[in-house]
ZAVO-220347 format. One record per residue (C-alpha): x, y, z. Coordinates in steps of 0.05 Angstrom, whole numbers, plus 32768, in hexadecimal, padded with zeros to 4 digits. Layout:
@xx->X	yy->Y	zz->Z
...
This chain:
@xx->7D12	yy->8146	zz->783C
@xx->7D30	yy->8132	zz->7883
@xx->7D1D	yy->8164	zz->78BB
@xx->7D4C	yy->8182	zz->78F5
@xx->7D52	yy->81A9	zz->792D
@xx->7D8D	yy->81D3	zz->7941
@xx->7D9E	yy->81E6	zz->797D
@xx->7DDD	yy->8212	zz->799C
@xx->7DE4	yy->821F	zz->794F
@xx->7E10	yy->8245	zz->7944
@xx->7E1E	yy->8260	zz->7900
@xx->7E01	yy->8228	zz->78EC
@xx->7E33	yy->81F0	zz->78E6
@xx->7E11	yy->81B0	zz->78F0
@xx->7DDB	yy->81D3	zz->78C0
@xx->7E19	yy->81DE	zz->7889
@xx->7E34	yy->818A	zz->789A
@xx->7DEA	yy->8176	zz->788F
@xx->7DE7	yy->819A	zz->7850
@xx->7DA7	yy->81BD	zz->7824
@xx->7D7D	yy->817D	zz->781D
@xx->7D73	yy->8186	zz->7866
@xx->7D36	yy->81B4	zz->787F
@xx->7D44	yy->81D8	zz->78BF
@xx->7D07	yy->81DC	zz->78EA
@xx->7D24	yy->81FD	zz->791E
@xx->7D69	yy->821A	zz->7935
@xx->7D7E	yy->8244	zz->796F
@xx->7DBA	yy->826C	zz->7990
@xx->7DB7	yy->82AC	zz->79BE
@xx->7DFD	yy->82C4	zz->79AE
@xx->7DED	yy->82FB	zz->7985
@xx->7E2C	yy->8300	zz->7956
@xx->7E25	yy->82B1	zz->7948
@xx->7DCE	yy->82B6	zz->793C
@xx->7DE5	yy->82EE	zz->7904
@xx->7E15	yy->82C8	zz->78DD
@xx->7DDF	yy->828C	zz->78E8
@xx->7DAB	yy->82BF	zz->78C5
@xx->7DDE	yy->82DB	zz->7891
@xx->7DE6	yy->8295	zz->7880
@xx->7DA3	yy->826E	zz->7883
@xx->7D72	yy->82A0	zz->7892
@xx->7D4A	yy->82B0	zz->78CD
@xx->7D10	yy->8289	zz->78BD
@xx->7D1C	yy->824A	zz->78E4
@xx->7D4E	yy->8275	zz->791D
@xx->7D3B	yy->827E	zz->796C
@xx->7D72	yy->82B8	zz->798B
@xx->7D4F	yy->82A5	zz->79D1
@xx->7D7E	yy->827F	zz->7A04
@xx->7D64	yy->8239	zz->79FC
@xx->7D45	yy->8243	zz->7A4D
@xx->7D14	yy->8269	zz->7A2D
@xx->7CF5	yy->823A	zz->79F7
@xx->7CC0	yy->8211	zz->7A00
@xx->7CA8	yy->81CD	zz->79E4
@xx->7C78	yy->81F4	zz->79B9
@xx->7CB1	yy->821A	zz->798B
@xx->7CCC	yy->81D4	zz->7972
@xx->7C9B	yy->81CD	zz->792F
@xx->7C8D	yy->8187	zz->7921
@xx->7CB4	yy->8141	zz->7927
@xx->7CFF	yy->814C	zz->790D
@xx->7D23	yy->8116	zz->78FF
@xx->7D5F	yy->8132	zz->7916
@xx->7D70	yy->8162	zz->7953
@xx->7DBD	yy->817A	zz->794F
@xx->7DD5	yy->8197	zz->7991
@xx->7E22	yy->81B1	zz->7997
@xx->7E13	yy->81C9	zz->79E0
@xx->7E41	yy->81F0	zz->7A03
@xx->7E86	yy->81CE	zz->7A15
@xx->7EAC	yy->8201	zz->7A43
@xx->7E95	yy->81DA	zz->7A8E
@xx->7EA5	yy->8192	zz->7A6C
@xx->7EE8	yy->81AC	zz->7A45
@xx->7F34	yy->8196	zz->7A66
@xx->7F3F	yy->81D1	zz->7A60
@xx->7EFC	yy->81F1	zz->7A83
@xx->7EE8	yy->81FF	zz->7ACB
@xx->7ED6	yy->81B8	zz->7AD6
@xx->7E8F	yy->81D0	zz->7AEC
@xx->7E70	yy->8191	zz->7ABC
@xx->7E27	yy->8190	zz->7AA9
@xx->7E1C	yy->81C1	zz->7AE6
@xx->7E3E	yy->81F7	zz->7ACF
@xx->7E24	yy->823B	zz->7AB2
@xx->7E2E	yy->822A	zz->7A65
@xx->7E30	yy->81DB	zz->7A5C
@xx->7DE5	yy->81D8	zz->7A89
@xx->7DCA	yy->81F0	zz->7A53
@xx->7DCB	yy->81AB	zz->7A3D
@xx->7D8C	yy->81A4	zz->7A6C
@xx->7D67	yy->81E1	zz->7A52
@xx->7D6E	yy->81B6	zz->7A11
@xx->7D60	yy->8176	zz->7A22
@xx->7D1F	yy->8181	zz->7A50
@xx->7D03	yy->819E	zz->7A01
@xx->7D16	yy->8155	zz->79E5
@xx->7CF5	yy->8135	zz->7A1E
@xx->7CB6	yy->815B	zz->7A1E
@xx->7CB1	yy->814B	zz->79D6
@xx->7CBA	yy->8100	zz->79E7
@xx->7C7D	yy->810B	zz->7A19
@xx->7C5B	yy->8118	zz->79E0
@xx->7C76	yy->80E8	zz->79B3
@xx->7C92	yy->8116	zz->798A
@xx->7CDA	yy->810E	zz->7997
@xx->7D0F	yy->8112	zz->795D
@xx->7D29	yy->80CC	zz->7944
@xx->7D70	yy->80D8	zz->7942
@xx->7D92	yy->8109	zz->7972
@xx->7DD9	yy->811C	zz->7979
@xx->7E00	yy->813E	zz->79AA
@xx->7E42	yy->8158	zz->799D
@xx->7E7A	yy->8178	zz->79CD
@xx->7EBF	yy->8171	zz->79DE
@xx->7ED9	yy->812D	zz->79FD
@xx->7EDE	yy->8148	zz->7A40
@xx->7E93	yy->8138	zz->7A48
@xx->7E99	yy->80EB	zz->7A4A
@xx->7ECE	yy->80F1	zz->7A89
@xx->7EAC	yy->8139	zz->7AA6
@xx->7EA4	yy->812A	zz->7AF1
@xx->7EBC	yy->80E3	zz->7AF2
@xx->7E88	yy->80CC	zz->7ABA
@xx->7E51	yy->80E5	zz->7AE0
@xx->7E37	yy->811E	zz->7AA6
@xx->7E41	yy->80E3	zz->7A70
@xx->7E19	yy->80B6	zz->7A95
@xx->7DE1	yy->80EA	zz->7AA4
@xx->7DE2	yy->80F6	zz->7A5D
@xx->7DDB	yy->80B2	zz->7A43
@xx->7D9F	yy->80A1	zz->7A81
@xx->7D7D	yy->80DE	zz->7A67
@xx->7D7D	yy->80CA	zz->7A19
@xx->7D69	yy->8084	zz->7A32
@xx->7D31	yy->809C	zz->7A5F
@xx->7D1A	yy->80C5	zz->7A1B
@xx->7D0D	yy->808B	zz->79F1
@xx->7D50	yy->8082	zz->79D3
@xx->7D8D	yy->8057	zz->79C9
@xx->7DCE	yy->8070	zz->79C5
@xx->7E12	yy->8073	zz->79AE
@xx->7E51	yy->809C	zz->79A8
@xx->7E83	yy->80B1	zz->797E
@xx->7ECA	yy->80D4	zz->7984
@xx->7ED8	yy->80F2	zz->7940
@xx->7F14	yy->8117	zz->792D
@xx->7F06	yy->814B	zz->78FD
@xx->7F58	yy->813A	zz->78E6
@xx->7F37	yy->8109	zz->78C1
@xx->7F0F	yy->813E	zz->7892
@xx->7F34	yy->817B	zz->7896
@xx->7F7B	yy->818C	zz->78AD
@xx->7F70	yy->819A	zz->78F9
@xx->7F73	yy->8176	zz->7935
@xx->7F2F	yy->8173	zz->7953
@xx->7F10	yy->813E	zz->797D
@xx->7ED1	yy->813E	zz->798E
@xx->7E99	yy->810A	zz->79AC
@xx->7E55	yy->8105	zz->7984
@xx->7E1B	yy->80E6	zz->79B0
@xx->7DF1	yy->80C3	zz->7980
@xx->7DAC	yy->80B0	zz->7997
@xx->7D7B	yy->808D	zz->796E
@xx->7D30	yy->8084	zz->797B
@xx->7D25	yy->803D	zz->799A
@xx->7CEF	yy->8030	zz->7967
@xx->7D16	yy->8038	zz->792E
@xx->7D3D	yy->8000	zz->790B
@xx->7D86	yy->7FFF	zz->7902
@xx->7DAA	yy->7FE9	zz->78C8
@xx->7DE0	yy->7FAD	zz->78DB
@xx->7E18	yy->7FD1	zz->78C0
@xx->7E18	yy->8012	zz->78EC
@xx->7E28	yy->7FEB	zz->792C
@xx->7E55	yy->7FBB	zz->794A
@xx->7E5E	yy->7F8D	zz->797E
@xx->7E90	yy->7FAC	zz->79A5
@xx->7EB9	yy->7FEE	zz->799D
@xx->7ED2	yy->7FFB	zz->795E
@xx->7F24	yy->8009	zz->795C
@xx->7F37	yy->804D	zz->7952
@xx->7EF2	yy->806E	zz->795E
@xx->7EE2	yy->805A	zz->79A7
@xx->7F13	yy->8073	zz->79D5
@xx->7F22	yy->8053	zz->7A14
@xx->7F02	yy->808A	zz->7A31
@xx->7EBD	yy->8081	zz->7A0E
@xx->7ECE	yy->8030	zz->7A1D
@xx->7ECD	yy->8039	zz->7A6A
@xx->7E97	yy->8070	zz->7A6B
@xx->7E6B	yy->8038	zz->7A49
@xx->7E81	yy->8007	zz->7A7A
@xx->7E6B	yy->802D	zz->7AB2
@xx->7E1D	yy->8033	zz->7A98
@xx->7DE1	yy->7FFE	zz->7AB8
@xx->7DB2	yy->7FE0	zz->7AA8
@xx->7D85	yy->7FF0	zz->7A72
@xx->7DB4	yy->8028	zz->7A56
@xx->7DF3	yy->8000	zz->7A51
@xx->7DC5	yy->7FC9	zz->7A2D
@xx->7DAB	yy->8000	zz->79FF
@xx->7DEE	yy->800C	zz->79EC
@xx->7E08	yy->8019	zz->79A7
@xx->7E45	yy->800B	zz->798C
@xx->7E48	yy->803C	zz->794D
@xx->7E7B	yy->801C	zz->791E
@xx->7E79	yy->8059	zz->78E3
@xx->7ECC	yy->805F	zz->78DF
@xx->7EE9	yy->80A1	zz->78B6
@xx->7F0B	yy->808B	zz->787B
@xx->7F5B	yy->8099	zz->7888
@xx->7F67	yy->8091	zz->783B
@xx->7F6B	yy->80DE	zz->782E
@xx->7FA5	yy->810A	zz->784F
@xx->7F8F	yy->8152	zz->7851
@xx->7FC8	yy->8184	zz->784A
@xx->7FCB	yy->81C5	zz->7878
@xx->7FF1	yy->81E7	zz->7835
@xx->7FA9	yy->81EA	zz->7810
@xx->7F86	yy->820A	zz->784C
@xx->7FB1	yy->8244	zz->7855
@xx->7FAF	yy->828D	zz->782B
@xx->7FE0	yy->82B5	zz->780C
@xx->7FF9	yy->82EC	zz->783E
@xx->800D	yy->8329	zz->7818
@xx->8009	yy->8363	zz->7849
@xx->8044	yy->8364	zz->7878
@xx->8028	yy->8383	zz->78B0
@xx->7FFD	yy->833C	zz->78BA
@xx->8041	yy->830D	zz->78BA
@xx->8060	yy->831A	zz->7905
@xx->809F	yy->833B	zz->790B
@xx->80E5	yy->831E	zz->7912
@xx->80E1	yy->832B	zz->7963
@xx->809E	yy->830B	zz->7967
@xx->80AD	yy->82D4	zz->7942
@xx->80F0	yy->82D5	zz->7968
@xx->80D0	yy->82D5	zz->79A7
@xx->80A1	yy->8297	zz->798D
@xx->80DF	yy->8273	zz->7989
@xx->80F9	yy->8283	zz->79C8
@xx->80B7	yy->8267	zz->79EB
@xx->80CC	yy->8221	zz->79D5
@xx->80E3	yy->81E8	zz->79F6
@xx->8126	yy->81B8	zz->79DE
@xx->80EF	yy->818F	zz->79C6
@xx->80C9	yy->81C6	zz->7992
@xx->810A	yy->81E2	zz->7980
@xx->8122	yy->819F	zz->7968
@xx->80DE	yy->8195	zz->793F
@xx->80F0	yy->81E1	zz->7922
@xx->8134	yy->81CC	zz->7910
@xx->8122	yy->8186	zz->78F2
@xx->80EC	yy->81B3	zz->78C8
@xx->8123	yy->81E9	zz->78B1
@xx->8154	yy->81A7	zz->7897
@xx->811C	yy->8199	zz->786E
@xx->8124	yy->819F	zz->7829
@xx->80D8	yy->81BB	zz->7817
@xx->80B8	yy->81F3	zz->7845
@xx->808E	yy->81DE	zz->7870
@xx->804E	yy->8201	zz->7891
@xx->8049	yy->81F1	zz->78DB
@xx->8015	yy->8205	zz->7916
@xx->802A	yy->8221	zz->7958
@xx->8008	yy->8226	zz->7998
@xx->8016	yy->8251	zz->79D4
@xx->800E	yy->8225	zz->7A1A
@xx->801D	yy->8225	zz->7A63
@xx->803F	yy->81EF	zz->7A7C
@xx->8062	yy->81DD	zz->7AB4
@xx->80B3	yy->81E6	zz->7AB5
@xx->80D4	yy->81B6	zz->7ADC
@xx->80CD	yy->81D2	zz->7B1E
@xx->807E	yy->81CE	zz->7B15
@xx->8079	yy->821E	zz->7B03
@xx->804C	yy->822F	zz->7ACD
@xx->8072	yy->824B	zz->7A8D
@xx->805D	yy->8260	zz->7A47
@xx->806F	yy->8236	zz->7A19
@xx->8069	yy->8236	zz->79CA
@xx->805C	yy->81F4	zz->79AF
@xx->8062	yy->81DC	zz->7962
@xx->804B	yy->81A2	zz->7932
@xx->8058	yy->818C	zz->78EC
@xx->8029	yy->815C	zz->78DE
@xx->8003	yy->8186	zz->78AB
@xx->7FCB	yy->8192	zz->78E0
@xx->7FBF	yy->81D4	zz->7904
@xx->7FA6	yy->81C6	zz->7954
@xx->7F68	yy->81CD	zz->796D
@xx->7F3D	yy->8209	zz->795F
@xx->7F27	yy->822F	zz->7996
@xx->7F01	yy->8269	zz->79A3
@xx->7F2C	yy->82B1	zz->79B1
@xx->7F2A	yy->82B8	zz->79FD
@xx->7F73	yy->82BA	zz->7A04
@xx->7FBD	yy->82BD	zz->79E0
@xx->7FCA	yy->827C	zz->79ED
@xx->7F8F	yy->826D	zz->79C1
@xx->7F9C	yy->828E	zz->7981
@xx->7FBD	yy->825E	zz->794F
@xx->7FFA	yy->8275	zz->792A
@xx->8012	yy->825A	zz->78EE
@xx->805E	yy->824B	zz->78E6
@xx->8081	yy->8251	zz->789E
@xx->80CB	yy->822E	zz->7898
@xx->80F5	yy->822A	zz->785A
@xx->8136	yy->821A	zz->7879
@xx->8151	yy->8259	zz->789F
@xx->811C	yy->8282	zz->7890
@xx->80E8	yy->827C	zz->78BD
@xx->80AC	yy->82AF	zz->78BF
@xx->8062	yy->82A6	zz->78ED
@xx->8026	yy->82C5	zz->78ED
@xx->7FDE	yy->82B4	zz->790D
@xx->7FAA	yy->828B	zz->78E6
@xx->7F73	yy->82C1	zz->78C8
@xx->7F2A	yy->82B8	zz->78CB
@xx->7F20	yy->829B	zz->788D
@xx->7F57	yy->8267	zz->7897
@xx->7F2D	yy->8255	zz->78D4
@xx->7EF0	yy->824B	zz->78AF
@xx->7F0E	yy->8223	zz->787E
@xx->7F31	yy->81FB	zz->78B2
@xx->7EE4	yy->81EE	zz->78C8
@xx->7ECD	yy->81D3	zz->7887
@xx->7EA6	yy->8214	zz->7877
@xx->7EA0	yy->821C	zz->782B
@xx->7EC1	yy->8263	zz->7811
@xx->7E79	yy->8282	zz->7809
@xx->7E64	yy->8275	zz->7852
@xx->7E54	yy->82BE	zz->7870
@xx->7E8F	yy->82D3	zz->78A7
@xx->7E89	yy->8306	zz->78DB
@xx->7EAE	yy->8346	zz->78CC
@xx->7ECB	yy->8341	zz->7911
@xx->7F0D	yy->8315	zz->7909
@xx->7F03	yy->8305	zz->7954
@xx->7EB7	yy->82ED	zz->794F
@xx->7ECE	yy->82C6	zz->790E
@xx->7F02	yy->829A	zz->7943
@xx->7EC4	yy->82A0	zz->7972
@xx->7E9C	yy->827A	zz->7941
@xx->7EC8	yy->824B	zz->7922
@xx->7EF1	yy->823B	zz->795D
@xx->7EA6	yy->822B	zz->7986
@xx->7E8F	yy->81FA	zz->7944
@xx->7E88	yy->81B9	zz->7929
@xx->7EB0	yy->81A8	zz->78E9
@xx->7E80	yy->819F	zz->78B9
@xx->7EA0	yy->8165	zz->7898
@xx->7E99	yy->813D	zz->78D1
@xx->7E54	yy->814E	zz->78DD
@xx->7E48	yy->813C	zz->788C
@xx->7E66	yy->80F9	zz->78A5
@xx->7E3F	yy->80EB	zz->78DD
@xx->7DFE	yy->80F9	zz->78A4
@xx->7E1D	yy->80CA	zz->7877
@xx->7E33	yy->8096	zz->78A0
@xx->7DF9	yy->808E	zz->78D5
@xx->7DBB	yy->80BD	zz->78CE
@xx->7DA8	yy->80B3	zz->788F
@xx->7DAC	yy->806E	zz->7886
@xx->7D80	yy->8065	zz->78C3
@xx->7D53	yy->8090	zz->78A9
@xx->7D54	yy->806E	zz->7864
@xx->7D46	yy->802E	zz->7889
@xx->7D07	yy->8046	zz->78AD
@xx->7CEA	yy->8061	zz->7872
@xx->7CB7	yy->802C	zz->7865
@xx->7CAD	yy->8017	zz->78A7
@xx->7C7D	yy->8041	zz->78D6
@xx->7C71	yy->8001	zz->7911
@xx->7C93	yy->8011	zz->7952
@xx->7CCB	yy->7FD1	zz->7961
@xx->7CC9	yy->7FB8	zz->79A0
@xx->7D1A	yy->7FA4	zz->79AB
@xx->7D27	yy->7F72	zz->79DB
@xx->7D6B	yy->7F69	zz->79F7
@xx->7D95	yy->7F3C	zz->7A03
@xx->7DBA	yy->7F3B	zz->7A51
@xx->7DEF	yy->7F17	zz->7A3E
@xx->7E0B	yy->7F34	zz->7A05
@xx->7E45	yy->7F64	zz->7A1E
@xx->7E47	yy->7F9A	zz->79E9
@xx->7E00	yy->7FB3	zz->79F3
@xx->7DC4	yy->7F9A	zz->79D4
@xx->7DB4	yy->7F7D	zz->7988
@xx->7D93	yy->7FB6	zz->796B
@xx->7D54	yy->7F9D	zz->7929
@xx->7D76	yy->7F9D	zz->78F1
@xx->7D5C	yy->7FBD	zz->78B9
């Protein structure tokens, strides 16, 4: 049974994505609303409530094959302070990462590791946290990759995200995980020039993961959402009135395309600021119909609660997304343990990572490189090659 650690955990998504044929060796989180759904969940055998500063090398049992880290994104989010790796919540990265290399002192490091956060990290202070990232993984024994995954392509919510993936240099890869260059739709240009801005022995240590999301399956928002029966949750005529008001020509023209429709349709609406056109800031409520709601986001403001938009031609009625819509909307499977709190439920969900995706990333790249190691206990000495421009030609398995 495959072996993981578990840090800024959580309820425990990455744990749900990785699934029961997984044993958790360790996991930690000192928010103490998210460490008791983690217990209500998993248990508390394997769970640390300290803040990850105050862990030492000596609390991580054994060699896990896999260390999961979803550290904190508010300093390396657009939408953040801008404060990067430095910052009060996203350092933690470091309290983290000095654990991993303190284990690779010891040779005891994990053989896959993989970091995931919004995709403000890979252009936080001009590439700078990216790059100190990928030197640090490097430094630790590793080569590396990334990822931008869209949990759209799972679950019916726009959520991008970047997955660091770094594998022990010791360890073979399989030919098909990789590529020679960056693979269309999963490497954004932003991920492109980050790359391209690495030396030396990191940029050659480069890999170009190549596991795409099928785009076969369309997931529709209908299935996701309850039956609302009490009418004190649906908003009033004013407030949904007042929704409407908050839109732009554009919005109101999606609304009105939506009520010509013959079917009703279920929308998402988001409250912003935005500029008006003499560069003042202005609420505005913005819509879609694509059968996806936005991005999920924790409760620290109105602008961030999600509200759900019901048309059938002139009838048009809103309400906010509940808690359990939320977790669904996350992958969570209907017996997953929720806060009672409807605001710590957003907290949760709207701070995770969809489990589908992190099922994917199992699927698709951990477990076949840990398949492929099986029989082979050696250390392989990689040699490569300065003049091929994607990176370096990992052993194939």
């Amino acid at each position: 049974m495959p072996s993981f650690y578990e840090f800024f955990s959580g309820g425990g998504m990455a744990r749900a994505g990785l699934g029961r044929n997984w044993k958790c060796l360790f996991a930690n989180d000192n928010d103490p609303a998210k460490a008791d759904i983690y217990e209500a969940n998993w248990g508390a055998d394997s769970l640390d409530r300290r803040d990850v500063a105050e862990i030492g090398v000596a609390d991580l049992w054994g060699i896990a094959d896999l260390a999961w880290a979803s550290f904190p994104c508010q300093d390396l989010s657009l939408a953040g302070n801008g404060a990067g790796l430095s910052g009060n919540r996203s350092s933690a990265f470091w309290q983290f990462w000095s654990l991993i290399a303190d284990k690779a002192r010891n040779n005891e490091h994990p053989k896959i590791i993989v970091l995931e956060n919004v995709m403000g990290a890979v252009t936080s202070h001009h590439g700078n946290d990216f790059r100190s990232i990928c030197e640090s993984l490097h430094e630790a024994g590793y080569r590396l990759g990334a990822l931008m995954l869209d949990a759209s392509a799972f679950l019916p919510q726009s959520r991008r995200r970047l997955f660091i993936v770094g594998v022990r240099a010791d360890l073979k890869l399989p030919e098909e995980l990789y590529a020679e260059s960056a693979v269309a739709n999963l490497h954004t240009k932003s991920i492109i020039d980050a790359v391209d801005k690495l030396e030396g022995a990191v940029r050659k240590s480069w890999i170009w993961w190549a596991a795409l999301p099928s785009a076969s399956k369309r997931h529709d928002l209908a299935d996701y959402v309850g039956t609302i029966n009490d009418p004190n949750d649906w908003h009033s005529a004013d407030q949904t009135r007042r929704l409407i008001e908050l839109m732009d020509d554009n919005n109101r023209e999606k609304l009105s395309r939506a009520q010509k429709d013959k079917l009703p349709q279920i929308g998402a609406l988001y409250k912003r600021m935005r500029k008006d056109t003499k560069g003042c800031s202005i609420q505005r409520a913005e819509i879609r119909f694509d059968g996806l709601v936005g991005c999920l986001r924790v409760p620290l403001g109105g602008s961030s609660k999600q509200t759900l938009i019901f048309v059938d031609r002139s009838k048009v009625r809103t309400r906010l997304l509940t808690p359990l819509e939320s977790a669904k909307l996350m992958g969570l499977a209907s017996d997953f343990v929720l806060p009672e709190s409807a605001t710590e439920t957003y907290h949760l969900t709207g701070d995770g990572v969809a489990v589908p995706v992190v099922s994917f990333i199992r699927d698709e790249v951990i477990q076949p490189i840990l398949q492929a190691n099986e029989t082979s206990h050696d250390p392989v000495g990689l040699i490569p090659s300065d003049s091929q421009k994607g990176g370096f030609t990992p052993e194939l398995a």
